[in-house]
Structures are given as structure tokens and as C-alpha cells.
C-alpha positions in Angstrom: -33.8 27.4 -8.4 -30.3 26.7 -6.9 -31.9 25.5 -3.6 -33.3 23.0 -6.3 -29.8 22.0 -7.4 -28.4 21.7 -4.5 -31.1 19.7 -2.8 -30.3 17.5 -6.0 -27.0 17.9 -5.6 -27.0 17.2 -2.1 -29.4 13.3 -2.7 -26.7 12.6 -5.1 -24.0 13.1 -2.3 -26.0 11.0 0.1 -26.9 8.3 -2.4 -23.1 7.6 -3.4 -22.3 6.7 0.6 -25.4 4.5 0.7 -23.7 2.5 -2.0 -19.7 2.4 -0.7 -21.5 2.3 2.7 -23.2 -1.4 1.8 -22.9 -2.4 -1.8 -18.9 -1.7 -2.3 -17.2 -5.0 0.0 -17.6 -3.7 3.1 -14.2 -2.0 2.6 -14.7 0.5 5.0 -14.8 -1.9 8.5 -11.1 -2.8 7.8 -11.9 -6.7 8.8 -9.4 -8.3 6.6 -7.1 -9.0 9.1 -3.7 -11.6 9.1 -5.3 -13.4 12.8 -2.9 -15.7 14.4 -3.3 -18.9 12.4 -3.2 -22.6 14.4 -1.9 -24.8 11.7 1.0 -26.9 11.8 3.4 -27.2 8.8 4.5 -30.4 7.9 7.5 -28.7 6.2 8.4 -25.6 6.5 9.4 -24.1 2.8 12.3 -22.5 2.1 12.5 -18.1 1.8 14.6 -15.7 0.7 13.8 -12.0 1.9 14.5 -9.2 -0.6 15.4 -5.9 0.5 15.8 -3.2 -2.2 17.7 -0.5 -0.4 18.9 2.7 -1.1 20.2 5.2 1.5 18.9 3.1 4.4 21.0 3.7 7.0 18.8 5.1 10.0 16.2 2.5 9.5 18.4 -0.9 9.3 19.4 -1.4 12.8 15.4 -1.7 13.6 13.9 -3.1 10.5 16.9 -6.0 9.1 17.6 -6.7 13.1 13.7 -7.7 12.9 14.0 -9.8 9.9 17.1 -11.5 11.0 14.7 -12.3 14.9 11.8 -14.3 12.3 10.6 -17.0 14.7 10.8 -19.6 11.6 12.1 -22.9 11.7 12.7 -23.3 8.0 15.2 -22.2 5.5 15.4 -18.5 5.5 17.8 -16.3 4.0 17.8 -12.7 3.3 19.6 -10.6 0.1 20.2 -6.8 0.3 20.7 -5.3 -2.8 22.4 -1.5 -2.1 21.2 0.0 -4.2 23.7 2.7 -4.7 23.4 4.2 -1.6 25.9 7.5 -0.2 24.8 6.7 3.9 26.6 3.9 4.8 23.6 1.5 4.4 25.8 -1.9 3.1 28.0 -1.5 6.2 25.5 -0.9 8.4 23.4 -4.2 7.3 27.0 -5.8 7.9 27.1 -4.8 11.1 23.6 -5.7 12.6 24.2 -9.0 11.3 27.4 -9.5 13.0 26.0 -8.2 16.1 23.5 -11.1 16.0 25.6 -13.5 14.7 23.6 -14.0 11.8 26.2 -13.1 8.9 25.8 -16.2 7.5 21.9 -15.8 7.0 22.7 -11.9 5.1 23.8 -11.5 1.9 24.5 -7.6 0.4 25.0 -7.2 -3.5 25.8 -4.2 -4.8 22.7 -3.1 -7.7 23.9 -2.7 -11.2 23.5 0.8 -13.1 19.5 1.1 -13.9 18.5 0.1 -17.6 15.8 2.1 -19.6 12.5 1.0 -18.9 13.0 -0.4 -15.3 12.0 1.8 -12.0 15.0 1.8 -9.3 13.3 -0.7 -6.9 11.9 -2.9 -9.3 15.3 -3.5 -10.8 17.2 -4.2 -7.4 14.1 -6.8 -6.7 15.1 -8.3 -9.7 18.8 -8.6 -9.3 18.0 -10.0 -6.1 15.6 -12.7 -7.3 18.1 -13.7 -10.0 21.1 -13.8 -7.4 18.5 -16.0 -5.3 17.6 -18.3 -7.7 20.7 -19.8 -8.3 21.0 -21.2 -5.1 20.9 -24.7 -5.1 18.4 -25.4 -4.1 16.6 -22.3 -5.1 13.6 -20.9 -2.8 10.1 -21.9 -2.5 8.7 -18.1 -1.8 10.2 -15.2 -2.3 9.4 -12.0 0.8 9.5 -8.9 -0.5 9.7 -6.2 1.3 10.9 -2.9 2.0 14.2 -1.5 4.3 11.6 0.8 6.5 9.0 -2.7 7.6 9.5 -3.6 11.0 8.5 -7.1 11.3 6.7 -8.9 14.0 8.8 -11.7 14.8 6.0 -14.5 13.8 4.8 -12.1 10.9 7.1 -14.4 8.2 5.5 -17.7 10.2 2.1 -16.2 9.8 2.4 -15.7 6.1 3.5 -19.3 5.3 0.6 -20.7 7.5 -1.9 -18.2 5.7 -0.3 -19.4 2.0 -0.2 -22.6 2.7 -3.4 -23.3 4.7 -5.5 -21.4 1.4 -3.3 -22.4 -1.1 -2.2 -18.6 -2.3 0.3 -18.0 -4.5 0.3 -14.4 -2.8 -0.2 -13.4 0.4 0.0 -9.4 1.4 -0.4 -7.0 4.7 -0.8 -3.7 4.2 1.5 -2.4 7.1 0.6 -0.3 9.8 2.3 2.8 8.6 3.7 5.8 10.7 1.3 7.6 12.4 2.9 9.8 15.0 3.1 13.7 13.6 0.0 16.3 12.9 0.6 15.9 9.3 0.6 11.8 9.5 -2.4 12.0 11.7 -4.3 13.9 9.3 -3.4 12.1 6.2 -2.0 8.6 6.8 -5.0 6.9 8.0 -7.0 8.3 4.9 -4.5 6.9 2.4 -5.1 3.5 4.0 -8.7 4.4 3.9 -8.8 5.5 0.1 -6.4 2.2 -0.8 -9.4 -0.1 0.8 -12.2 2.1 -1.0 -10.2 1.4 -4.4 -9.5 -2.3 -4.0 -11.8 -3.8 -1.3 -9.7 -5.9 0.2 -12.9 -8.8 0.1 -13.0 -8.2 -3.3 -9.6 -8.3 -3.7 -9.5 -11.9 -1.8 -12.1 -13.8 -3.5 -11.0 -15.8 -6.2 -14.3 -15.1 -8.3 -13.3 -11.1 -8.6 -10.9 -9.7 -11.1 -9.8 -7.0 -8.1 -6.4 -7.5 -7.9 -4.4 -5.5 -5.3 -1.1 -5.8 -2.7 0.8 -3.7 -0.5 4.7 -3.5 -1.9 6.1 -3.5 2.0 5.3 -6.9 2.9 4.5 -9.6 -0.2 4.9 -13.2 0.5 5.1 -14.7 -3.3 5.8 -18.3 -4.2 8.6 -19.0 -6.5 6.7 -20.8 -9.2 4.0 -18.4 -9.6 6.4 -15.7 -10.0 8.2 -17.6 -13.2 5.0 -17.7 -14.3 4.2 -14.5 -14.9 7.6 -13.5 -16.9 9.3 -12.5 -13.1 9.9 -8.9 -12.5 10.4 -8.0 -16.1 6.5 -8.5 -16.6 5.7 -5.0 -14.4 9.3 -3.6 -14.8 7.8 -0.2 -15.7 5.3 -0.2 -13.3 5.4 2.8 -10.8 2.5 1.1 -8.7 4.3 -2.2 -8.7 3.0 -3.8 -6.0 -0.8 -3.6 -7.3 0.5 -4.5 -11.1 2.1 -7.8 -9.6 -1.2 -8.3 -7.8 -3.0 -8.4 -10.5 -0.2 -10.8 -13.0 -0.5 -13.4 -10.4 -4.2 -13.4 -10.0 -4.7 -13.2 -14.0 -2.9 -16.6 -14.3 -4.8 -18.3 -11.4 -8.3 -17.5 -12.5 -10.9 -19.1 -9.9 -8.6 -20.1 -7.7 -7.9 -17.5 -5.0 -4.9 -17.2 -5.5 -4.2 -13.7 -3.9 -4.8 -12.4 -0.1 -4.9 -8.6 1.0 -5.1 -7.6 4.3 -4.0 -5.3 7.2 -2.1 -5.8 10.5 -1.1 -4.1 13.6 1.9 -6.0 14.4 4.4 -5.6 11.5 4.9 -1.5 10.6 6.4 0.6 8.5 9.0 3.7 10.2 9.3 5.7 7.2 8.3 9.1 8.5 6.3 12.0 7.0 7.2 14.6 9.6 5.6 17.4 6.9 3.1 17.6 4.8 5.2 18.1 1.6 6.9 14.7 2.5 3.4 13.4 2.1 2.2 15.5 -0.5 5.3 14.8 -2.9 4.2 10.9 -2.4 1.1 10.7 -2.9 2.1 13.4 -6.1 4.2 10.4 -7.4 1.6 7.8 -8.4 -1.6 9.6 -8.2 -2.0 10.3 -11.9 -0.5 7.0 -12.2 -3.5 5.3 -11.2 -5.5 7.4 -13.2 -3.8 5.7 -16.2 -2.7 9.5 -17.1 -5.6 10.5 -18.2 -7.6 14.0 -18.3 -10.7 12.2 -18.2 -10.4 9.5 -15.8 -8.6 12.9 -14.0 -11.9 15.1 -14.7 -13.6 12.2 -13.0 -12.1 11.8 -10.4 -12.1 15.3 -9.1 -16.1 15.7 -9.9 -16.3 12.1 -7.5 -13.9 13.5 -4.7 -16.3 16.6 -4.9 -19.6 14.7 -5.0 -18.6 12.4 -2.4 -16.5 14.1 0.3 -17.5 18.4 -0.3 -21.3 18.5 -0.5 -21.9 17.5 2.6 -20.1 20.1 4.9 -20.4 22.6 1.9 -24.6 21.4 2.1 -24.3 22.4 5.8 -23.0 25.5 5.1 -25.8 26.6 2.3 -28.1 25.3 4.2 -28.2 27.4 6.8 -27.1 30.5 4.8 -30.1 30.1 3.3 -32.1 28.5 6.0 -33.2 25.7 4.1 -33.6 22.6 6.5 -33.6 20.2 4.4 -30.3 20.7 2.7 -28.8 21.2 6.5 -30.4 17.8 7.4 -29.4 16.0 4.2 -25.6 17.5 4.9 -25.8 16.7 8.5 -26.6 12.8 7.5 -24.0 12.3 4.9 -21.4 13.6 7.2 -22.5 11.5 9.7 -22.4 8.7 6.8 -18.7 9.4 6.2 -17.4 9.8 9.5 -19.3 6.5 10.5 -17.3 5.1 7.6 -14.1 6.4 8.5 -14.0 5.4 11.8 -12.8 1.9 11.9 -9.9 3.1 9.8 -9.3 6.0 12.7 -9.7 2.7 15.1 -7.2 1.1 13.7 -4.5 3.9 14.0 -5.8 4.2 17.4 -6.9 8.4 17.1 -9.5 9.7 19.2 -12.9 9.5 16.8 -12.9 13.3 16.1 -10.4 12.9 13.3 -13.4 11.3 11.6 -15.4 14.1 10.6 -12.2 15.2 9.1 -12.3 13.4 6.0 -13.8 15.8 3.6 -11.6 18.5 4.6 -8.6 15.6 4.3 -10.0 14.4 0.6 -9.5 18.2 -0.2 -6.1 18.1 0.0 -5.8 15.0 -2.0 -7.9 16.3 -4.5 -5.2 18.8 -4.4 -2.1 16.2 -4.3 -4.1 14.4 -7.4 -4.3 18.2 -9.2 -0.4 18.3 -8.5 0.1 15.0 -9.9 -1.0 15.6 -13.3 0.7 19.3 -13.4 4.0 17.1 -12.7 3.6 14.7 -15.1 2.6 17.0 -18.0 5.8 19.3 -16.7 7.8 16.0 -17.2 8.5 15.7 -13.4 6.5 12.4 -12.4 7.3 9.6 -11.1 10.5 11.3 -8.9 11.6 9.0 -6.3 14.9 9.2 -4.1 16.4 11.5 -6.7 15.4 9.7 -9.9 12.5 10.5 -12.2 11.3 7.7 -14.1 9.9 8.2 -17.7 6.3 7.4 -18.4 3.9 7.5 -21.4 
């Protein structure tokens, strides 16, 4: 009888990865790429850069020295907004700008005290914005991104190109991100992978799907379509603001594509994750989050993680305890399903291909991290970011 419901158990398992495997956008070969684009601009429009910063100051000399290098020929102008950092960060923007001459291209305003119902980096994009717009004239597109991206120098070129040549009122890269430490080895390029497996990014990018997703450390957003949906007020209690602008921009340009996802190589985040409670305590912030803070959707999920990434090795396992071939051969092929699935993600991170049979054993500890995020939220401790926590429903 339980070799019955496993072996059921077990088809179940196998079944779900036929379906992400060819039925779910093809999210798992992590083709949506930003490619060098040929396409000449008859006029290049205007950008501000906002950088929400607080406590910043080991990152800046890399990341703002790469803004201030953007190989653009238009108007482009970049706002800092401290927000109340304790390391130095203002005068340390100050200074890479001087070093390149560039003073006149950085402005640094100080944030204002945060109001009830905003989240802290929400509320310095927003005082930024507001201190952009009134410029005369005020800018075309607004980049948002965060103090730890270092930029390619054509990344900002590239952007325009993409928005313009497609006509997108948003255009996103999901950054390569730090992958350098055990801990960022093991978990980093599995976060990416989970992120494409929840919004395909094809899905995301065609302008017939509701799928609305972004990536907050790079997003290229034009200036009108952002007074359209309310500005930053519209998601100002959004702990996964990136994805809630996504999806505002794309709810008021239905049909028209008029939102792009995708990944790159070239521009990277340097925030590091040296540990794995540094990774733990952010995926901890949002995951619950995204389950709308629900003990359902959160039952859900867990039996899904289970089904989809534990039978198989578990299937291994009982399988030959009991020395029932069939369950060893139907465990054997689903692992080989999700490691053939994982492995353009592991490509792209550049990892030898053994770290891709280690995705069930990496989707147990974010079934764990998912576990922790409720437990945080129902102590009243979610949503703690750089020393605040933010309230939430």
C-alpha cells in the first residue's frame, strides 16, 4: 500500500516538471536577454537617475563612479537621496563626483523623516522624483536604481534603444547579482531561478499577458507613464515594489506591451551575502509577502515546494530501501528533469553543472526561509529592512 502512494506520489512529482518544463514560458532557459541593440536615436531623451541610499558608503566609489561613465549623449542627470545614512555616504558621493569632474551632473538631497504608510526606499524614490520634476524642463524617463548596481557603461544607452525601438513604457534587467561565497553559490542563482519560475519573463513581456513583473535595481520608466499611475504614492506600501510598479504600468497599457523583463551579464549588483543568515533574513523579508500573508496560499506553497523539488531525491531514497525499481527510476528522471532545468540558470552564473542537482536540497531551505517568514510576520517582525520594520496587514 505505501509503495502505491508513493508511486502516485512520485507521477505527480514527475508530471508537475513536464508542465514548468514546456507549458510554463520557457522560464527556465533564461533567454530574455537585453542584446546589444543597432538602432540609432534621432533624439536622445532626457534621464534623471534615482539613487535611494542609505548607509552606502563602501559601495559608491564603484557603483555612482559607473553611473557618472554612462556612454549617453543625451541629458542625464543623477539625484541621491541620503537617506539618513551614519557612514559617510553623502560625502562620499561628493567626492567621486569631484574626482570625475562631474559635480555638476550629481545632485544629493537629504530624505525627509518617513511618513506612515510608506516603506524607506519607496519614500526617498519619491522625494527624488518630485525634486526631479521640477526641473525645467522636467525628464523624459526616470532610472531607478539601487546604490549596490554596477553599471555597464552602455547599460543606460541600451535601455533607451530597447524602450524606444518597442515602444515600452518600462524597460527592466534583472542584475547579475553577487555570486562569489559558498553561501551565494548555493542560493543566489536559485532565487534568480525561482523569480523566472514565478513571472516568466516571456510572459511577463508580451503585451497579451496580465504577468506583470520588474527587477527594483535597474528600471528604466518613462515620465508620463509614471503620472499615470498616481507616481510612487500608487505602491507606497508595497514591500515588493518593484513587481507592484510592474504591474500599475502594465494595467494602464493593456495590449500594448508596454513592459520588458529580462536578465544581463554586464550590469551587477555588489551587495554581498557572505552568510547564509544575510540571505536567509532577505528572502525572510518578503516571502510571506508574496504569499499575500496568507496561511493558505502558505499551506500551498509548502505542499508545491514538497511535490516539486523533495519527491524526487526522497523517491530515490525509498526506492531502493525498498527495492522498488520503479520508484528509483521515476526519482532518477525527475531529478534529472530539474537539474536539466536548472542548468541554464547555473550557466548563467557561470558554476560548474553539479550545483544543478542541488536544487531540491536548495528549495529545502527556502521552504525553510518561507516557514520563517510567516513566523516573523505573525511575531510582528516582517518586513525589517536596514533597521526599520515596516507595518503590514
Amino acid at each position: 500500500m505505501f509503495n502505491f502512494i508513493w508511486l502516485t506520489i512520485a507521477i505527480i512529482s514527475l508530471l508537475i516538471w513536464i508542465y514548468l518544463l514546456f507549458f510554463r514560458g520557457q522560464f527556465w532557459q533564461a533567454n530574455q536577454r537585453l542584446e546589444p541593440l543597432n538602432f540609432k536615436l534621432e533624439l536622445s531623451p532626457s534621464i534623471c537617475a534615482v539613487i535611494p541610499a542609505r548607509d552606502e558608503a563602501d559601495l559608491l566609489p564603484i557603483t555612482l563612479r559607473s553611473l557618472l561613465n554612462q556612454d549617453y549623449t543625451g541629458n542625464f542627470s543623477i539625484i541621491l537621496v541620503d537617506d539618513r545614512s551614519t557612514d559617510g555616504t553623502a560625502e562620499i558621493a561628493r567626492k567621486v563626483a569631484e574626482q570625475l569632474n562631474q559635480n555638476e551632473r550629481l545632485e544629493i538631497i537629504t530624505a525627509q523623516s518617513l511618513p506612515p504608510g510608506w516603506t524607506g526606499k519607496l519614500w526617498a524614490l519619491e522625494q527624488g522624483i518630485i525634486h526631479a520634476q521640477k526641473r525645467t524642463p522636467s525628464p523624459d524617463y526616470f532610472l531607478l536604481t539601487d546604490a549596490d548596481i554596477e553599471h555597464d557603461k552602455n547599460n543606460l544607452h541600451q535601455l533607451v534603444i530597447k524602450a524606444k525601438q518597442e515602444n515600452l513604457q518600462l524597460v527592466s534587467l534583472m542584475v547579475l547579482l553577487r555570486c562569489q561565497s559558498f553561501w551565494e553559490k548555493l542560493t543566489i542563482p536559485a532565487f534568480v531561478f525561482f523569480f523566472q519560475k514565478l513571472y516568466p519573463f516571456t510572459w511577463v513581456n508580451d503585451k497579451r499577458d496580465r504577468t506583470a513583473a520588474a527587477a527594483g535595481g535597474c528600471i528604466l520608466i518613462e515620465h508620463q507613464a509614471l503620472e499615470s499611475i498616481g507616481g510612487m504614492a500608487a505602491i507606497r506600501q508595497a514591500l515588493i515594489d518593484d513587481c507592484a510598479l510592474a504591474k500599475a504600468v502594465k494595467s494602464i497599457h493593456p495590449n500594448e506591451g508596454s513592459i520588458w523583463l529580462g536578465l544581463t551579464t554586464s550590469t551587477r549588483s555588489l551587495r554581498p551575502y557572505p552568510s547564509l543568515s544575510s540571505i536567509w533574513d532577505t528572502i525572510a523579508r518578503t516571502a510571506f509577502t508574496q504569499l499575500n500573508y496568507s496561511p493558505w496560499l502558505l499551506f500551498g506553497t509548502l505542499l508545491g515546494m514538497i511535490l516539486t523539488y523533495l519527491v524526487a531525491p526522497l523517491s530515490l531514497a525509498i526506492g531502493l530501501v525498498t527495492s522498488n525499481w520503479l520508484i528509483v527510476s521515476l526519482g532518477l528522471l525527475t531529478w534529472l528533469l530539474v537539474a536539466i532545468a536548472y542548468l541554464p540558470t547555473i550557466r548563467l552564473y557561470r558554476l560548474s553543472p553539479l550545483w544543478a542537482f542541488c536544487l531540491s536540497a536548495i528549495a529545502f531551505l527556502y521552504t525553510l526561509m518561507t516557514i520563517d517568514s510567516a513566523l516573523r510576520h505573525w511575531q510582528g517582525r516582517g518586513g525589517m529592512w536596514k533597521g526599520r520594520v515596516y507595518s503590514q496587514p
